[in-house]
NUMARLO-748590 format. One record per residue: residue in three letters; y, x, z of N, C-alpha, C in turn. Coordinates in steps of 0.02 Angstrom, whole numbers, always signed. Last residue first. Layout:
BEGIN
 panu    n_y    n_x    n_z   ca_y   ca_x   ca_z    c_y    c_x    c_z
  ALA      Y      X      Z      Y      X      Z      Y      X      Z
...
//
This chain:
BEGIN
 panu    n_y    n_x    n_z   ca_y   ca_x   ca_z    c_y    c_x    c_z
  UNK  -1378   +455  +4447  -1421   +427  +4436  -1458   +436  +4364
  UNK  -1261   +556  +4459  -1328   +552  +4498  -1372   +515  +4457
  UNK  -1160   +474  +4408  -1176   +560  +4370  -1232   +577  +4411
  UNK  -1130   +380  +4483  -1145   +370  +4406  -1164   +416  +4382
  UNK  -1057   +445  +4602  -1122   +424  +4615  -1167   +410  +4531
  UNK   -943   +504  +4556  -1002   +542  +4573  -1085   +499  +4556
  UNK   -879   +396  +4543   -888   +442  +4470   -964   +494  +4488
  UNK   -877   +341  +4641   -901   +315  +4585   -913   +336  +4553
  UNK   -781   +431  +4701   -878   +402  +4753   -923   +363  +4692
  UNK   -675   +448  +4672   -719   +502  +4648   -782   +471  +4668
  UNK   -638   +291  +4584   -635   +329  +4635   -697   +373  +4604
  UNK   -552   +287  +4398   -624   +264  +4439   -625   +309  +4511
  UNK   -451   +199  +4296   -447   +234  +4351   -517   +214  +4389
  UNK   -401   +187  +4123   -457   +163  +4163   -470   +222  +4238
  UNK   -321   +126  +3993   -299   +164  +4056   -372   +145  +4090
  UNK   -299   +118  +3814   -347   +107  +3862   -350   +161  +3920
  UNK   -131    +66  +3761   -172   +107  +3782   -219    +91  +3830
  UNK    -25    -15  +3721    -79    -10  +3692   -132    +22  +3701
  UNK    +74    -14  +3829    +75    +25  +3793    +32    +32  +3725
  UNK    +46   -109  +3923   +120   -124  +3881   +104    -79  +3817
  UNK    -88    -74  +3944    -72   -146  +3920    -14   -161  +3864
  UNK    -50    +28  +4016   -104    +25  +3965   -100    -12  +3938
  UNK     +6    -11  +4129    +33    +17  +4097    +13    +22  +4022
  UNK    -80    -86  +4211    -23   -142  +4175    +12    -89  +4107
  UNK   -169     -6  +4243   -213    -25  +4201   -121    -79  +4182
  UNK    -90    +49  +4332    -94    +83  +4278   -114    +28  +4231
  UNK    -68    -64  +4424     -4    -29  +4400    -15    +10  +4339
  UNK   -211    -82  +4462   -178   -138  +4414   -115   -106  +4369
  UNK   -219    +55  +4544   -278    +30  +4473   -224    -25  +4432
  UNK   -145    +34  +4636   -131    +73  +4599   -176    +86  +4535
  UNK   -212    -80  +4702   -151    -82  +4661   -129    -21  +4614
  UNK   -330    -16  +4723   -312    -69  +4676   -259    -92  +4665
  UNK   -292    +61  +4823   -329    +85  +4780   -303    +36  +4732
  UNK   -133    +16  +4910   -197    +31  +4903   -199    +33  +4857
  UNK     -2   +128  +4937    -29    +76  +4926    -84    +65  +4905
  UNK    +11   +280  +4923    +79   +225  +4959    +51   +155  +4952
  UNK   -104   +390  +4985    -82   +322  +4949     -1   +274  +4969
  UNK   -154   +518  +4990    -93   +488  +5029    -62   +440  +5003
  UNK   -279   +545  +4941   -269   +528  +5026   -216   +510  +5037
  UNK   -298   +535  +4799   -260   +479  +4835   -260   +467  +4906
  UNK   -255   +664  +4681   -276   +670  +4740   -241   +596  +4762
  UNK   -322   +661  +4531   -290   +636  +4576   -301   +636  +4645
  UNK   -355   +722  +4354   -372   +677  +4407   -335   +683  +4504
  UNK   -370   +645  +4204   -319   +654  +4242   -363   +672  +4319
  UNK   -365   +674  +4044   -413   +650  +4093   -389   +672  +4155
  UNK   -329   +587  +3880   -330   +639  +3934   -382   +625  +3982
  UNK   -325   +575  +3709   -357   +572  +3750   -330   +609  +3797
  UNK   -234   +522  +3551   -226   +552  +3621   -273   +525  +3688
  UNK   -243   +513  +3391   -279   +482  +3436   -265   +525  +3502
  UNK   -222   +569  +3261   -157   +536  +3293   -176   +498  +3366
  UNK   -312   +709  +3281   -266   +685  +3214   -196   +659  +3262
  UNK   -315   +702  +3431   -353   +719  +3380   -326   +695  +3325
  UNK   -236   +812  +3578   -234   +759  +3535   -285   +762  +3477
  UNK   -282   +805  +3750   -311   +837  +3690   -297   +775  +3634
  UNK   -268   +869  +3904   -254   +813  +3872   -281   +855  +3801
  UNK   -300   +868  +4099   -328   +893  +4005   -313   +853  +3982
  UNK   -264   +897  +4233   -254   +855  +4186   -255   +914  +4117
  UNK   -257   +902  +4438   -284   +929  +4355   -276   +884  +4309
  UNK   -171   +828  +4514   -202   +883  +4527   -232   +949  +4478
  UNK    -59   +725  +4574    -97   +763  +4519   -124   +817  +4537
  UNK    -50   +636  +4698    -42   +689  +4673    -93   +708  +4621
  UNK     +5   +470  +4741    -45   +493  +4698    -36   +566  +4674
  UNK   +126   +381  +4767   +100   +438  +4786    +29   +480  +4787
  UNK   +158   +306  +4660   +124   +276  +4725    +85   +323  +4762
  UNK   +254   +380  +4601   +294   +324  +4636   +229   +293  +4681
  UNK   +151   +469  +4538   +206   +492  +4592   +250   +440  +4648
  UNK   +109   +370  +4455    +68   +410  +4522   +111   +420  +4556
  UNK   +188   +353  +4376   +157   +290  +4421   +122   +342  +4469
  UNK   +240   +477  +4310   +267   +444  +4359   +220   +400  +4397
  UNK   +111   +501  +4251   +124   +536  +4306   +183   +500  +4347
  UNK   +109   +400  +4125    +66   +397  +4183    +71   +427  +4256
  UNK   +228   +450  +4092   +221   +391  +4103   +176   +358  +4151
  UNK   +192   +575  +4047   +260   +569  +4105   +250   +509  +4121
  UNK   +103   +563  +3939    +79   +611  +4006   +144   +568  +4062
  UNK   +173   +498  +3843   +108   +463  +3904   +101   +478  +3940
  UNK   +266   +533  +3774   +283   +508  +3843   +239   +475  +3873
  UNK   +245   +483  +3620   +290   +542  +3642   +282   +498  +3731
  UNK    +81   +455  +3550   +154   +429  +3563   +188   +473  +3615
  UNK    -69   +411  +3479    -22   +452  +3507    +51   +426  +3511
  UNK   -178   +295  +3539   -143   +315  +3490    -72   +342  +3493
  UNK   -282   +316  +3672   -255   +271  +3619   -226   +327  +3591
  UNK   -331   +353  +3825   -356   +344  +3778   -318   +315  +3730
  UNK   -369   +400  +3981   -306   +376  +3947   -339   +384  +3874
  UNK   -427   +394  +4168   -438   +428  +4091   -386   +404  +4045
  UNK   -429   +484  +4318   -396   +426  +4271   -397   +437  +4182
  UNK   -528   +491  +4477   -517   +507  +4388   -485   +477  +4344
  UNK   -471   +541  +4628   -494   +463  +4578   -481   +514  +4506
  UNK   -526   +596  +4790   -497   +594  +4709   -519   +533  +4690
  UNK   -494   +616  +4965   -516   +568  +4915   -479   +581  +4851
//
């Protein structure tokens, strides 16, 4: 099982590590990640291996999406069954 995590806002030194810790602490392996700054605007796109969850799906959705919050940044984590299924229809 993957999840896609996207990241979006206004650049700042320590998103990539910021986000990768929370994974790491809920055992979430990285897998691939594109990041791409534009002027001052930082987009990535992360995505995640979560067969070995230290905790469920949704928490590890809230943990980011809390991170996004502190940060100003729009965090948005979608399972791969979602991402797939939206690219079907």
């Amino acid at each position: 099982m993957r999840a896609v995590i996207t990241v979006i806002g206004k650049d700042m030194v320590g998103i990539l590590a910021k986000v990768s810790t929370i994974c790491a602490e809920k055992n979430a392996n990285v897998i691939e990640v594109t990041q791409s700054v534009l002027q001052d605007m930082f987009a990535m796109i992360m995505l995640v291996d979560i067969t070995k969850l230290s905790c469920s799906f949704p928490e590890l959705v809230d943990a980011l999406k809390e991170l996004g919050e502190k940060l100003h940044l729009s965090i948005h984590v979608m399972h791969e069954d979602i991402f797939n299924t939206m690219h079907r229809i």
